[in-house]
C-alpha positions as CSV (number, residue, x, y, z in Angstrom):
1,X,-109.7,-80.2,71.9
2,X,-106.0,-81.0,71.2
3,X,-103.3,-80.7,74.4
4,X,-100.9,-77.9,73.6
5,X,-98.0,-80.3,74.4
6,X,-96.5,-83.1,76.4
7,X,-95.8,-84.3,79.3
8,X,-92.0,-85.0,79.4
9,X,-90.9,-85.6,82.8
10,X,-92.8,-86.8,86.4
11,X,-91.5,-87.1,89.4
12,X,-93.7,-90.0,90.5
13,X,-95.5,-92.7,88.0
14,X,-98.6,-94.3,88.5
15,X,-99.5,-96.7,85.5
16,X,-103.6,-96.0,86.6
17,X,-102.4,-92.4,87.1
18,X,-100.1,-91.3,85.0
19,X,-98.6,-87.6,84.3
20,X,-100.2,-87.3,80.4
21,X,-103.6,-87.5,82.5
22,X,-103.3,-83.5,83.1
23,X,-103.6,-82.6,79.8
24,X,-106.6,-85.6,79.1
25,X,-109.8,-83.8,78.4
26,X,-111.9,-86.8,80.8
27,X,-112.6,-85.4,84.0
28,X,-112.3,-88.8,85.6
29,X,-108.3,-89.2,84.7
30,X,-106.0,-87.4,87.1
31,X,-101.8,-87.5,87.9
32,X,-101.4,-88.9,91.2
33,X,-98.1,-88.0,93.2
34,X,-96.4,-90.2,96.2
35,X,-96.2,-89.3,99.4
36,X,-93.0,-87.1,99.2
37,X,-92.6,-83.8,98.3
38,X,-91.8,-81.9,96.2
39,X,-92.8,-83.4,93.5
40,X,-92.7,-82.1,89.7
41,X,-93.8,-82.2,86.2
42,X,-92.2,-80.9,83.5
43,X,-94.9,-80.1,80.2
44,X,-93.1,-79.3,76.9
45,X,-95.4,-76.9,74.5
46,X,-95.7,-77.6,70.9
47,X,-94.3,-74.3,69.9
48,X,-93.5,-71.1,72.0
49,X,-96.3,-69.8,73.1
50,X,-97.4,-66.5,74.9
51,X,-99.9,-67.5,78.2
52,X,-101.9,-65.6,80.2
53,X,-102.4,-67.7,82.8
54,X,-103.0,-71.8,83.7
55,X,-105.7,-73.3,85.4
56,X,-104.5,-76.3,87.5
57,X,-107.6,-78.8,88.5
58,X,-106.4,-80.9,92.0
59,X,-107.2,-82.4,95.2
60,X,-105.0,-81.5,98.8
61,X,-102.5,-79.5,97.1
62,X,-101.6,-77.0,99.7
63,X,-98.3,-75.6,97.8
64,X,-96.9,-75.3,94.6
65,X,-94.9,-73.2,92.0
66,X,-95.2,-72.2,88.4
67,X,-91.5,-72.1,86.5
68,X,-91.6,-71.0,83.1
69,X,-88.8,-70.9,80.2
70,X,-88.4,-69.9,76.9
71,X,-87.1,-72.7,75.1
72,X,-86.0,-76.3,75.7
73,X,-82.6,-75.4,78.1
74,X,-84.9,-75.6,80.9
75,X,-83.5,-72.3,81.9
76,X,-86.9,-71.5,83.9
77,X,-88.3,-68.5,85.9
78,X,-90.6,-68.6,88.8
79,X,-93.6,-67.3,87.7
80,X,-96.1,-67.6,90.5
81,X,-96.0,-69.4,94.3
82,X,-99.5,-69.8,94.9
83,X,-101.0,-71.3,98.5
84,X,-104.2,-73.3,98.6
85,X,-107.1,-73.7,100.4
86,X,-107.7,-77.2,101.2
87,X,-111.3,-76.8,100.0
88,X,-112.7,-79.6,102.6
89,X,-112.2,-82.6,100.6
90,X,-113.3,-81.2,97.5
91,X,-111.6,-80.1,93.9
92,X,-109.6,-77.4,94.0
93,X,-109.5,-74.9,91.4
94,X,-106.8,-72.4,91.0
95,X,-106.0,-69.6,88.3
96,X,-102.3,-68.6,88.2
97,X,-101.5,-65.6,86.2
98,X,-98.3,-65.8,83.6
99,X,-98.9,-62.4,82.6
100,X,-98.2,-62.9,78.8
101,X,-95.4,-65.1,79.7
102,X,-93.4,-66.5,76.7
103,X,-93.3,-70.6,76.8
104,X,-91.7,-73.3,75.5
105,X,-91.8,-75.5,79.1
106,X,-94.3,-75.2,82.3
107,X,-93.0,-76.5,85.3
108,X,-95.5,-77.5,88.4
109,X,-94.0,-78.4,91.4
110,X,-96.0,-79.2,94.3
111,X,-94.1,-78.1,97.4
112,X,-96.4,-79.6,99.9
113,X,-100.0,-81.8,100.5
114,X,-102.9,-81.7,102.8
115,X,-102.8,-85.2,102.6
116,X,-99.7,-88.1,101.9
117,X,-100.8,-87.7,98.5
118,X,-102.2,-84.9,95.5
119,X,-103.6,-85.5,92.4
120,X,-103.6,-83.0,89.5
121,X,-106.9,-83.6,87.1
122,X,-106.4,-80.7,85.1
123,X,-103.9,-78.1,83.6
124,X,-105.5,-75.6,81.6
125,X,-103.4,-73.0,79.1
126,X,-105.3,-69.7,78.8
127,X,-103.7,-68.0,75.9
128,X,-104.8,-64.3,74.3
């Protein structure tokens, strides 16, 4: 399965655990943040494209936010603000619903941790 685009900007770099690991169909690769917040990443679709919702794949996220735009002037919307459980350790899985939203650029932007650190395994574009 292809990615539906790119990763083009991270807030924090990790060469074990980089930002191109959320869209990285191995379950063992994952984006792992510092101990600030907030921190962001920026994914750049292929081509506009209408989404339903995401599925974002992580560990101790307790915040975050979903910004959406259009085209490539990073003119983005918030979509959703979404709190998390902690889930005791364990991988969190959270659906966020775009609601048809049209997209060029996804913006996640963990607002706060469980822990000095998240990690993002997974985002997951659920289109028509």
């Amino acid at each position: 399965m292809k990615p539906l685009g790119h990763v083009i900007s991270a807030t924090s770099n990790d060469e074990q655990f980089p930002a191109e690991n959320v869209l990285n169909i191995k379950d063992n690769n994952f984006w792992l943040t510092t101990g600030i917040f907030p921190q962001c990443l920026i994914i750049s679709l292929d081509s506009k494209t209408i989404l339903n919702s995401l599925k974002l794949v992580s560990a101790c996220i307790k915040s975050f936010t979903v910004e959406t735009a259009p085209d490539d002037t990073a003119n983005y919307q918030t979509t959703v603000e979404m709190n998390v459980d902690s889930g005791n350790n364990q991988v969190q899985i959270t659906k966020c619903p775009l609601n048809g939203a049209l997209c060029k650029q996804i913006k996640l932007s963990i607002l706060s941790a469980y822990d000095h650190f998240a990690a993002v395994y997974k985002i997951i574009f659920e289109q028509n």
